[in-house]
C-alpha positions in Angstrom: -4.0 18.3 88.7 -2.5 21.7 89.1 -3.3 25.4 89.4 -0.4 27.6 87.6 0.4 31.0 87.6 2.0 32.6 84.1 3.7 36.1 84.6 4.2 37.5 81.9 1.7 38.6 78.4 4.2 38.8 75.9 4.9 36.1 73.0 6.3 33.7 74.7 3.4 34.1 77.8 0.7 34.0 75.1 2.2 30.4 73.5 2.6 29.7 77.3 -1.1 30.1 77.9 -1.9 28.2 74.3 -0.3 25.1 75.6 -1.3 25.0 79.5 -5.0 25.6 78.2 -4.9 22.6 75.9 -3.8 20.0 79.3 -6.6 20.6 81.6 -5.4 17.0 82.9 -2.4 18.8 83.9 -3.0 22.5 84.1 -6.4 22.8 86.1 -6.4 26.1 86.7 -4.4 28.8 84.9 -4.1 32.8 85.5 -2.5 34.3 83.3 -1.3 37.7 84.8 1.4 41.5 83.6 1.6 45.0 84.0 -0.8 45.7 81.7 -3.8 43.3 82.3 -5.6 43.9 78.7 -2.4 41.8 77.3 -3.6 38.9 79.5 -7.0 39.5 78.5 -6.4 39.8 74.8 -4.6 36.3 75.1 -7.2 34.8 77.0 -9.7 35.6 74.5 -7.6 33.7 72.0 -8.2 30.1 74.3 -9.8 26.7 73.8 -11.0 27.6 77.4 -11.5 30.1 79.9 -8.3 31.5 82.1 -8.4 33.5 85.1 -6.2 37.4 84.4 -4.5 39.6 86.5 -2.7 42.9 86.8 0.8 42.6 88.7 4.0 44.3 88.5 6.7 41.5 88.7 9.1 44.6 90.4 6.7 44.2 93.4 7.2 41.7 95.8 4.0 42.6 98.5 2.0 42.6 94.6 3.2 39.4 93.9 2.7 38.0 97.2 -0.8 39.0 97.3 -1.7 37.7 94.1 -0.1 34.3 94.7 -2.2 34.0 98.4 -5.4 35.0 96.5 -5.0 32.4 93.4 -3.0 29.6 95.5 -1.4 28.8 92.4 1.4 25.3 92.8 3.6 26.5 90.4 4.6 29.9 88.8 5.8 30.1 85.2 7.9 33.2 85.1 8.2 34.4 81.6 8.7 38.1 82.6 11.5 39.9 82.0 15.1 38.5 83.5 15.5 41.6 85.8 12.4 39.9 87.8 13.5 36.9 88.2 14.7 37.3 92.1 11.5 39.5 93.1 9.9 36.3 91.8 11.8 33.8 93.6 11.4 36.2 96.7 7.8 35.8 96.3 7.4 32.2 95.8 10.1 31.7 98.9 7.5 33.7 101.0 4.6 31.5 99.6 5.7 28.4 99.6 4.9 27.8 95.9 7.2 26.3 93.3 9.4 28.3 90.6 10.1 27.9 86.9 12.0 30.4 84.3 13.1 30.5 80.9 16.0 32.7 81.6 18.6 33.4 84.0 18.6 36.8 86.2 20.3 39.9 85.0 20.3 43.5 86.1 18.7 46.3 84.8 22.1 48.1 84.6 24.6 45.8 83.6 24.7 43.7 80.6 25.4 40.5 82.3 24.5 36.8 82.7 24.9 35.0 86.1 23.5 32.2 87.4 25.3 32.5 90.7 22.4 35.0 92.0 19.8 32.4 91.4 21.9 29.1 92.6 22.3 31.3 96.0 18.5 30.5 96.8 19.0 27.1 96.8 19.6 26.6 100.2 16.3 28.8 101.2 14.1 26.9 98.1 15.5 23.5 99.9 14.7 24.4 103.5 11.3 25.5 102.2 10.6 22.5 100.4 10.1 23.9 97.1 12.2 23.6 93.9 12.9 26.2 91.3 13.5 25.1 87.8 16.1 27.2 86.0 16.3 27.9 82.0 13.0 25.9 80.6 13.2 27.6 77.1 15.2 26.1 74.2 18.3 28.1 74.8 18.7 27.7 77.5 16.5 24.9 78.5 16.0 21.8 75.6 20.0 22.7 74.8 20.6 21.5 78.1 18.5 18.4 77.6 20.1 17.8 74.5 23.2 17.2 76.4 22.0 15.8 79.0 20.4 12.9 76.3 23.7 12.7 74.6 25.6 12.1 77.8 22.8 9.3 79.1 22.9 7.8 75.4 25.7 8.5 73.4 28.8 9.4 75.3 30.9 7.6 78.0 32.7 11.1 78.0 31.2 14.4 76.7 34.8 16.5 75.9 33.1 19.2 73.3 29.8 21.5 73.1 28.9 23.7 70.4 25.3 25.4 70.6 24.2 26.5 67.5 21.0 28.6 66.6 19.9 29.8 63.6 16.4 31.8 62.9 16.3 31.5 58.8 12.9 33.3 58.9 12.6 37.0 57.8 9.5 39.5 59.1 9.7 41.9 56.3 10.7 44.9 58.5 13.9 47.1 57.8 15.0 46.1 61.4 13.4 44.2 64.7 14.3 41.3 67.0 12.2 38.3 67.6 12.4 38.8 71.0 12.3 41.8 73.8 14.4 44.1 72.2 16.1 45.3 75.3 17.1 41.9 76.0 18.4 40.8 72.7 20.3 43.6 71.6 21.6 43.7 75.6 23.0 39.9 74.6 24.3 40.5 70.9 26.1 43.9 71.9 27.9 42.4 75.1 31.2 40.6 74.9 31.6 37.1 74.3 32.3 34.2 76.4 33.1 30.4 76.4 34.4 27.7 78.2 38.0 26.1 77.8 39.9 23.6 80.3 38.1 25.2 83.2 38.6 28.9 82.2 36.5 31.5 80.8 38.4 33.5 78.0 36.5 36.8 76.7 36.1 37.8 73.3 35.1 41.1 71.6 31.3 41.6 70.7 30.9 39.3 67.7 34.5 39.2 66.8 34.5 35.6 65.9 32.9 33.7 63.3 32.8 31.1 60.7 30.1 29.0 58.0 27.9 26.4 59.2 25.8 24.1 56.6 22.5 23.6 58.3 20.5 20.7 57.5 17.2 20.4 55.5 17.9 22.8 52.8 18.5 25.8 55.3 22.6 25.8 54.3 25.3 28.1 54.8 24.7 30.6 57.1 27.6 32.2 59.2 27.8 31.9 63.2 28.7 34.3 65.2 30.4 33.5 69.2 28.0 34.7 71.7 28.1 34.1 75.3 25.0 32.0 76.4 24.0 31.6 80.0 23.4 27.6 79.2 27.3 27.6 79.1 28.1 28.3 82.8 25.6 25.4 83.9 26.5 23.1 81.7 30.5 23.7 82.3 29.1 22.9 85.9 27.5 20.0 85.4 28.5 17.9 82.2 31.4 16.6 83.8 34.8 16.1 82.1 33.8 18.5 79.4 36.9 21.1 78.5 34.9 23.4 75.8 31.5 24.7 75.5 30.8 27.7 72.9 27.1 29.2 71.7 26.8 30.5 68.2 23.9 31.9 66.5 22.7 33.6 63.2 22.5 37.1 61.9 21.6 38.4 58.9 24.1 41.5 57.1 20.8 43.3 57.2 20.6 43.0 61.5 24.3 43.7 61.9 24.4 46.4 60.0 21.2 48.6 61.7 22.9 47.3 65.2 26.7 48.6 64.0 24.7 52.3 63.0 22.4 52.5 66.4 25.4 51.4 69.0 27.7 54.0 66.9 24.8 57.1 67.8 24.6 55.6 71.3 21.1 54.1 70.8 21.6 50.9 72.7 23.1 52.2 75.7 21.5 51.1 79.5 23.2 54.3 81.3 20.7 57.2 81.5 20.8 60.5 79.2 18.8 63.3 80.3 16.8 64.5 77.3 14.5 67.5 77.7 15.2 67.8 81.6 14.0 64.2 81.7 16.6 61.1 82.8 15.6 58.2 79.9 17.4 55.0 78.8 17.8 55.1 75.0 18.2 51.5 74.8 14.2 51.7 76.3 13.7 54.5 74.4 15.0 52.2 71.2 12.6 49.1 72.2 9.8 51.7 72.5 10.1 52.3 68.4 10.9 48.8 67.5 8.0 46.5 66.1 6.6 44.4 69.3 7.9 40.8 69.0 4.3 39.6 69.7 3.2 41.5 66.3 5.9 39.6 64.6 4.2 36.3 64.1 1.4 36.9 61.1 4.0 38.5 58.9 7.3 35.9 59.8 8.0 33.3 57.5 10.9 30.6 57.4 11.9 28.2 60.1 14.4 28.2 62.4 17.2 25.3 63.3 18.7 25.2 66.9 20.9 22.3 68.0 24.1 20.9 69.8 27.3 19.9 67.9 28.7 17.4 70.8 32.0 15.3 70.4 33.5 12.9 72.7 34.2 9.3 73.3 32.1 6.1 73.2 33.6 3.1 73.6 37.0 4.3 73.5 37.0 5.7 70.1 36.0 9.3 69.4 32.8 10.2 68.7 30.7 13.6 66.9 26.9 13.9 67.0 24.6 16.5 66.0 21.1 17.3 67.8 18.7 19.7 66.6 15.2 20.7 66.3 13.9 23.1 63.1 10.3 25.0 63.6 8.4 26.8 61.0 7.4 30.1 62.0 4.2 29.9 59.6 3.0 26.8 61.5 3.5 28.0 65.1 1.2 31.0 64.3 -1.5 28.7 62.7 -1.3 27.0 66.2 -0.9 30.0 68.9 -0.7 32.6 67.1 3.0 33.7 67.8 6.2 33.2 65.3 8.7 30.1 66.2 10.9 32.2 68.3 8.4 32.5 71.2 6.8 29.0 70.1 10.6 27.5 71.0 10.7 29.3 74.3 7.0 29.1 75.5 6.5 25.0 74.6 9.5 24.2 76.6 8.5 26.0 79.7 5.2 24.4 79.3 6.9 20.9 79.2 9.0 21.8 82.5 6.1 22.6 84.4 4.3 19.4 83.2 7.1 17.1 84.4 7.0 19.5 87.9 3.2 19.3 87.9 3.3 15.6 87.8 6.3 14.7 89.7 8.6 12.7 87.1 10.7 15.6 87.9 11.5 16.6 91.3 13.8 18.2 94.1 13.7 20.5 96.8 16.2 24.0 95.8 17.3 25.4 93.2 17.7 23.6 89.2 19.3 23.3 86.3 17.7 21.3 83.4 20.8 19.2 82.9 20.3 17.9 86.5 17.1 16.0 86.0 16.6 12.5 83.3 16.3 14.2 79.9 14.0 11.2 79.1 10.8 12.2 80.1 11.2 16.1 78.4 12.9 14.3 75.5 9.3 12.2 75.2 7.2 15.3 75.6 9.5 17.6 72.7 7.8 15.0 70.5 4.5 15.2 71.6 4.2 18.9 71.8 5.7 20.2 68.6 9.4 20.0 68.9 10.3 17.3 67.4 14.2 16.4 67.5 16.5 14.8 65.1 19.9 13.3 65.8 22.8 12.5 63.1 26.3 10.3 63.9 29.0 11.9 61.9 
């Protein structure tokens, strides 16, 4: 049905590549294509069927171009890094070939979440027919569905969002992320952020915090504020809602390695010469940790990501819980990777499907929210992310 184009080999591209290769209904064609083009390689040779690879560096827009013209691809899965986002987008405007992401756009040297860079292409993605689907991970991306679901099916009026996301697993090493570590530690170590009657009001790095009892015999785990780029897409677009807040999970163990490398300047993005050389020693930092992609053999536990949503139904108030738990030992018996990829790479995988066959469509520039959360709501189920919803 379609020919798609996956940037990016890491452990979310590799559970990417694991789910296209199993639709050939819906993925006809798939290249799978980095950097470094023995990642690809290595992942293709992990397939149910054969995949095209290619080397490309996402920074380059004539690289991208001319890989795009030479596999005519109909829709590019961008699971590269967020600083590539636009270069991407730039691409596919000059191509005429559809967009989807898992996260939003960032720069290299500024520890900051925007949408607004990416909603400025709309205009240019409409005129040029195409359509560019924002946030297709789980956070963002299904946490958006979520409320989108609970606003078609539960809620006259949607007045309160909590995201909360907890990785009970553990990997056995003294200290790594389950994710790119120069993006997770960019988002832990940043301030925090969250919506209230229509302002934004800032809050210290992981100064706030309080217990949450997660369900199915995870329990009491305590939450930490974050700010989450869902928020400033769903504060657009969930109308009448006055607070929107994203908590997630660490461990005493996590915070304090973090607290010990920020206080000897390891995770700062400004460059330090070092031996006549200019070096980053937050890249410096990643370059030590263990890969997230090695992660997934030795991870065990599951994790539990969800939205707390309260509001009003017939008149009377109204509080309802949505989550979704994955086990980290049963994603790597499927593709190999640990649950934190598995809950980024199947939802991407679902957004292009809808894309691919048209139950979701638009010309510009996307937010999940903005589309029927019925048909992704359907495929969560079918895929491996199955959903559970409580009434309190």
């Amino acid at each position: 049905m379609g020919r798609v184009l996956i940037i990016g080999a890491g452990g979310v591209g590799q559970v990417v590549a694991f789910k296209c290769a199993k639709l050939p209904e819906v993925f006809s064609e798939i290249c799978l294509a980095s950097r470094t083009v023995e990642k690809c390689r290595n992942i293709a040779a992990k397939l149910p069927r054969k995949i095209q690879t290619a080397q490309v560096d996402a920074d380059n827009v004539p690289e991208l171009v001319a890989l795009i013209k030479k596999f005519k691809p109909d829709l590019i899965i961008n699971v590269a890094l967020p600083y590539q986002d636009l270069h991407i987008m730039d691409a596919c405007l000059e191509t005429g070939v559809d967009y989807l992401d898992t996260a939003n756009y960032e720069p290299r040297d500024e520890a900051r979440f925007c949408y607004q860079w990416q909603w400025d292409y709309h205009e240019r993605f409409k005129e040029r027919g195409i359509m560019a689907l924002l946030g297709s991970g789980f956070d963002p991306g299904v946490t958006n569905v979520f409320c989108a679901w609970a606003q078609k099916k539960h809620f006259d009026r949607i007045q309160e969002i909590d995201i909360i996301d907890c990785n009970a697993g553990d990997h056995g090493h003294p200290f790594a992320t389950n994710f790119n570590p120069e993006i997770n530690i960019r988002e832990v170590t940043a301030k925090g952020r969250y919506y209230e009657d229509g302002k934004w009001i800032e809050t210290e790095p992981l100064s706030i915090s309080k217990m949450y009892d997660f369900p199915e015999g995870i329990g009491p785990r305590k939450i930490y504020l974050l700010y989450h780029e869902e928020l400033e897409s769903l504060a657009r677009h969930i109308k009448g809602v006055h607070r929107a807040r994203f908590w997630m999970t660490f461990s005493d163990n996590y915070l304090k390695h973090l607290e010990v490398l920020q206080n000897v300047g390891m995770t700062r993005i400004d460059p330090v010469v070092y031996n006549g050389q200019e070096i980053i020693p937050l890249q410096f930092l990643k370059s030590l940790l263990p890969d997230p992609a090695s992660l997934g053999p030795v991870t065990k536990g599951r994790t539990c990501i969800g939205c707390l949503i309260k509001g009003i139904r017939n008149n009377r108030e109204k509080q309802y819980y949505i989550y979704n738990i994955c086990d980290h030992e049963s994603c790597y018996k499927e593709v190999q990777s640990q649950a934190v990829s598995y809950t980024t790479g199947v939802p991407a995988m679902i957004g292009a499907l809808l894309m691919l066959t048209r139950k979701w469509r638009g010309n510009g520039v996307f937010n999940m929210e903005e589309f029927d959360p019925e048909p992704f709501m359907n495929e969560l189920n079918r895929h491996g992310l199955p959903w559970t919803e409580i009434t309190f």
